[in-house]
C-alpha positions as a Markdown table, in Angstrom:
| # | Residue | x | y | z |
|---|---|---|---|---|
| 1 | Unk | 30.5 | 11.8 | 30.9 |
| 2 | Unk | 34.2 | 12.4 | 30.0 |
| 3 | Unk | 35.8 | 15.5 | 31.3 |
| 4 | Unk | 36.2 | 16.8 | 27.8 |
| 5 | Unk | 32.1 | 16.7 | 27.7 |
| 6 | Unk | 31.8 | 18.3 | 31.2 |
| 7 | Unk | 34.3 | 21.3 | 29.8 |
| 8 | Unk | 31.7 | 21.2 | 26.9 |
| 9 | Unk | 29.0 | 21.7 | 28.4 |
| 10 | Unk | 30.2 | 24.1 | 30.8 |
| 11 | Unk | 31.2 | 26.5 | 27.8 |
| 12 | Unk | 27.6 | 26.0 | 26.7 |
| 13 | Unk | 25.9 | 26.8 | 30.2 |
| 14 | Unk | 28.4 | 30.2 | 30.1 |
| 15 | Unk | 27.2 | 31.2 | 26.8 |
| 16 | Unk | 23.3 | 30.3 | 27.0 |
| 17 | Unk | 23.4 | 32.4 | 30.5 |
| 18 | Unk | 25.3 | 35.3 | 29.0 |
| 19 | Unk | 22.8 | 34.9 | 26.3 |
| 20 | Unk | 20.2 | 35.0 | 29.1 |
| 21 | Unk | 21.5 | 37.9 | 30.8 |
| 22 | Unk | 21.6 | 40.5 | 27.4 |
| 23 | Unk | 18.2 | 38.9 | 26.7 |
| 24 | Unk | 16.8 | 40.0 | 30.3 |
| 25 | Unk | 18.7 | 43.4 | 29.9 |
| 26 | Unk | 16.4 | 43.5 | 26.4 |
| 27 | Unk | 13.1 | 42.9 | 28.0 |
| 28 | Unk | 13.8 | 45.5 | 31.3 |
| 29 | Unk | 14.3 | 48.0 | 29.1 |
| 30 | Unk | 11.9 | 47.6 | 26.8 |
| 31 | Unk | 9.4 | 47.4 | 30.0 |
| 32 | Unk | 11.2 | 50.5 | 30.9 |
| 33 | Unk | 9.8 | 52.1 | 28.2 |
| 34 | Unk | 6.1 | 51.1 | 28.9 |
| 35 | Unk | 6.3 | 51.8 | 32.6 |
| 36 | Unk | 7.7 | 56.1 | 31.5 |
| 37 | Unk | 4.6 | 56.3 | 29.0 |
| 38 | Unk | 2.3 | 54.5 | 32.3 |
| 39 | Unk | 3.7 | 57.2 | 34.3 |
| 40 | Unk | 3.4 | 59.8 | 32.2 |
| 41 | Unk | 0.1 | 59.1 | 31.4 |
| 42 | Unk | -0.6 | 58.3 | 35.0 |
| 43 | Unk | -2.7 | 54.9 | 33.4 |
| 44 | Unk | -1.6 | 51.9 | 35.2 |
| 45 | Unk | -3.7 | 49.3 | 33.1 |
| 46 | Unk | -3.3 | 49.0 | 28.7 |
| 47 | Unk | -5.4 | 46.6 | 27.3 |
| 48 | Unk | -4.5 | 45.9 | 23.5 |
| 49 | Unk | -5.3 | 43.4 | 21.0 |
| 50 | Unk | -4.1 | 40.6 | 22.5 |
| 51 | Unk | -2.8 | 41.9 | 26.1 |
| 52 | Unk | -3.4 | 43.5 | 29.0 |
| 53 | Unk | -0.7 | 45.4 | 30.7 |
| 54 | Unk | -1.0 | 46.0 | 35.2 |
| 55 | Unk | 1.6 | 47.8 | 36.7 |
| 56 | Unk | -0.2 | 48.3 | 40.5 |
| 57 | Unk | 1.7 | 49.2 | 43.8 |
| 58 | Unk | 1.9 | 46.4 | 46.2 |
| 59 | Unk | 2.3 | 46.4 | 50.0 |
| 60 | Unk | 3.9 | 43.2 | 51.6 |
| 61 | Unk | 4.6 | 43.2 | 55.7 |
| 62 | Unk | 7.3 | 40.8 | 56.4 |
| 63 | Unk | 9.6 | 40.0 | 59.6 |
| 64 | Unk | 12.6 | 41.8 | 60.2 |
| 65 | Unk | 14.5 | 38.4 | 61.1 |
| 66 | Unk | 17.7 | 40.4 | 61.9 |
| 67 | Unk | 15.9 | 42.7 | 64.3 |
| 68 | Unk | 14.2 | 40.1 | 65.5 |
| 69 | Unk | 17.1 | 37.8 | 66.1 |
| 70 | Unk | 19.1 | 41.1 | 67.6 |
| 71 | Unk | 16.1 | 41.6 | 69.8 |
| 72 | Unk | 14.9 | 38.4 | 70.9 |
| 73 | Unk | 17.8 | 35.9 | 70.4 |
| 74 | Unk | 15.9 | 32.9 | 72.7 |
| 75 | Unk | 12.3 | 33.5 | 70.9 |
| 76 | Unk | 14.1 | 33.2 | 67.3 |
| 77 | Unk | 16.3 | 30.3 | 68.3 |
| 78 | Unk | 12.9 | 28.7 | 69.4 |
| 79 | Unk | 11.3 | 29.7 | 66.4 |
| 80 | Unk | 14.6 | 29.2 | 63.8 |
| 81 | Unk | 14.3 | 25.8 | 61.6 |
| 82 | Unk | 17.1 | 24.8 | 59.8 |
| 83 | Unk | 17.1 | 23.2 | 56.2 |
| 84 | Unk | 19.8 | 21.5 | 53.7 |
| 85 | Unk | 19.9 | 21.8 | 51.0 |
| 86 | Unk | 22.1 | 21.4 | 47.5 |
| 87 | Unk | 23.4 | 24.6 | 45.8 |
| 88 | Unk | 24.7 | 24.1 | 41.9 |
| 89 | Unk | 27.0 | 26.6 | 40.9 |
| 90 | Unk | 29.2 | 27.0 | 37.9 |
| 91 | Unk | 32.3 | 29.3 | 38.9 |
């Protein structure tokens, strides 16, 4: 691939992913929408035609590894693992 192809490409990857990005915008607010009537109506589930629509509250519980690491440096060393891995980025 010729550096005229990369520089190409590039220009295409910026455009498809700014394309992506008013595209996401699009779709949040038009969710946006749904969730104020969901809340408004205080109905969390809208079945139509041909969809189903959940919006539920969700609890996770997950490790506070700074705290932890603060806290109990010798336990998180023990328990730390250490990955590489590649990162692609266009700047």
């Amino acid at each position: 691939m010729s550096t005229q192809d990369i520089n190409s490409t590039v220009k295409t990857i910026r455009e498809l992913k700014r394309m992506r990005e008013e595209l996401d915008a699009e779709i949040a607010a038009n969710e946006d929408l749904i969730k104020a009537e969901m809340n408004r109506t205080e109905k969390y589930t809208i079945t139509g035609d041909d969809y189903k629509i959940t919006w539920n509250e969700v609890s996770s519980t997950r490790l506070d590894t700074a705290n932890f690491k603060k806290d109990l440096p010798d336990l998180f060393t023990r328990y730390s693992k250490t990955t590489t891995t590649r990162r692609f980025n266009i700047a």
